[in-house]
N, C-alpha and C positions, 0 to 999 in steps of 0.2 A: 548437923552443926554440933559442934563439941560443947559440951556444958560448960566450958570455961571461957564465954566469949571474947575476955579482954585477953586474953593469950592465944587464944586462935589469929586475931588482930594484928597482935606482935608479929609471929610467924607467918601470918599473910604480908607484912608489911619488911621483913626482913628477906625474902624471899624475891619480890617485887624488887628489891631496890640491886637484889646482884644481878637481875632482868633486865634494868631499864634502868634509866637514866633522864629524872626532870629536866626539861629547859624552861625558860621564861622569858617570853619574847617582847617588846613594847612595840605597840602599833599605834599610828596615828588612826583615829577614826577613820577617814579616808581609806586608808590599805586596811585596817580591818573588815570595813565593806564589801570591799571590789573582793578580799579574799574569800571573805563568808560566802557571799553572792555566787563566787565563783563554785567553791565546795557544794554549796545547795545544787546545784544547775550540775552538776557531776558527780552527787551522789555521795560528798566524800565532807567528813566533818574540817572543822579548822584547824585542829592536829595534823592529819592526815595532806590537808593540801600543802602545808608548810613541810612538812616530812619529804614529801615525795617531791615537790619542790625543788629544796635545797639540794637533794639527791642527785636529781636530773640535773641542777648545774653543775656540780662537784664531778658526778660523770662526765660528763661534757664537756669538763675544762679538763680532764685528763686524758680525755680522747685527742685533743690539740697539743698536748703537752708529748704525746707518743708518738709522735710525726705521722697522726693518722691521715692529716689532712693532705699530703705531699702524696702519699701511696694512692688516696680517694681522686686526685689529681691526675695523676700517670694513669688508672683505670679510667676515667675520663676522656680521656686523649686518647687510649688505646682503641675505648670504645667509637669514638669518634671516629676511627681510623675505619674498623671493621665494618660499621655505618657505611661509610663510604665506597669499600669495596662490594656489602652488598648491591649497595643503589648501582655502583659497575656492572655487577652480576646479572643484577633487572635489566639493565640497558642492553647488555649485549644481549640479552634471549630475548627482549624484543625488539631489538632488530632483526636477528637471526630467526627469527621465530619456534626457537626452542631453546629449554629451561635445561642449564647450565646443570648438576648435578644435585638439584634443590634438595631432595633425602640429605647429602652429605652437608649443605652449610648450614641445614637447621637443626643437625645433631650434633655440630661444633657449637654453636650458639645455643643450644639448649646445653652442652658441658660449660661454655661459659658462663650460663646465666648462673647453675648449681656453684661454679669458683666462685664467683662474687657473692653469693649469698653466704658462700661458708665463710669467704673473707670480713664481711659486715656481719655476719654474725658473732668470728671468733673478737670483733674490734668493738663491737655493742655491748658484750656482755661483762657485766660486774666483777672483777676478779675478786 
C-alpha cells in the first residue's frame, strides 16, 4: 500500500469510474426479496442477478428483432419433415424386414444436428 493513502483512493477511485459505471435501482420490498432470494439460491449477489438479468432480456429481445424467430420456424418444419421421412424409413424396413441404409441417414442427421447447433450458436451469441 503506498504511504499516501488518500491519493492512492483517488486513483483507485478515478480508475474504477473509466471501468464501470454506477446504477441505482428502486425496488419494492416485494422484488427485492424474490430477487435476493433468488441470488442466494444461485449463488449470485443482487448486482449480479439484476446485471445478468437485464442482459438476457436485452439479448432476447434482439434475437426477435433479427428475424431469428421465422428462420427457428422454417428449421422446425423442416425438422418435422425429416421426422417423418424417418418414421417412413422405420416403416418400410419393418415391413420389409431389412434396414434401409441406416449408416447413411444417421450420418445426414448427425451433419444436421452439427448445422443447427452452429446456426443457434452463431444466433445466441452476444455480438
Amino acid at each position: 500500500m503506498p504511504a499516501n493513502s488518500a491519493q492512492y483512493q483517488r486513483d483507485y477511485r478515478d480508475r474504477t469510474k473509466r471501468q464501470y459505471k454506477d446504477v441505482s435501482v428502486r425496488l419494492s420490498v416485494s422484488d427485492h426479496r424474490e430477487l435476493k432470494a433468488y441470488g442466494e439460491g444461485n449463488g449470485m449477489g443482487l448486482a449480479t442477478v439484476l446485471r445478468e438479468g437485464a442482459l438476457a432480456q436485452i439479448r432476447g429481445s434482439a434475437l426477435r428483432a433479427t428475424g431469428v424467430e421465422a428462420e427457428l420456424k422454417e428449421l422446425r418444419f423442416l425438422l418435422a419433415s425429416i421426422a417423418n421421412n424417418v418414421n417412413q424409413m422405420a416403416h418400410h424396413s419393418n415391413v420389409v424386414r431389412h434396414v434401409v441404409d441406416e449408416g447413411g441417414a444417421l450420418a445426414k442427421l448427425g451433419e444436421l444436428e452439427k448445422l443447427i447447433e452452429g446456426f443457434v450458436d452463431d444466433k445466441l451469441t452476444p455480438r
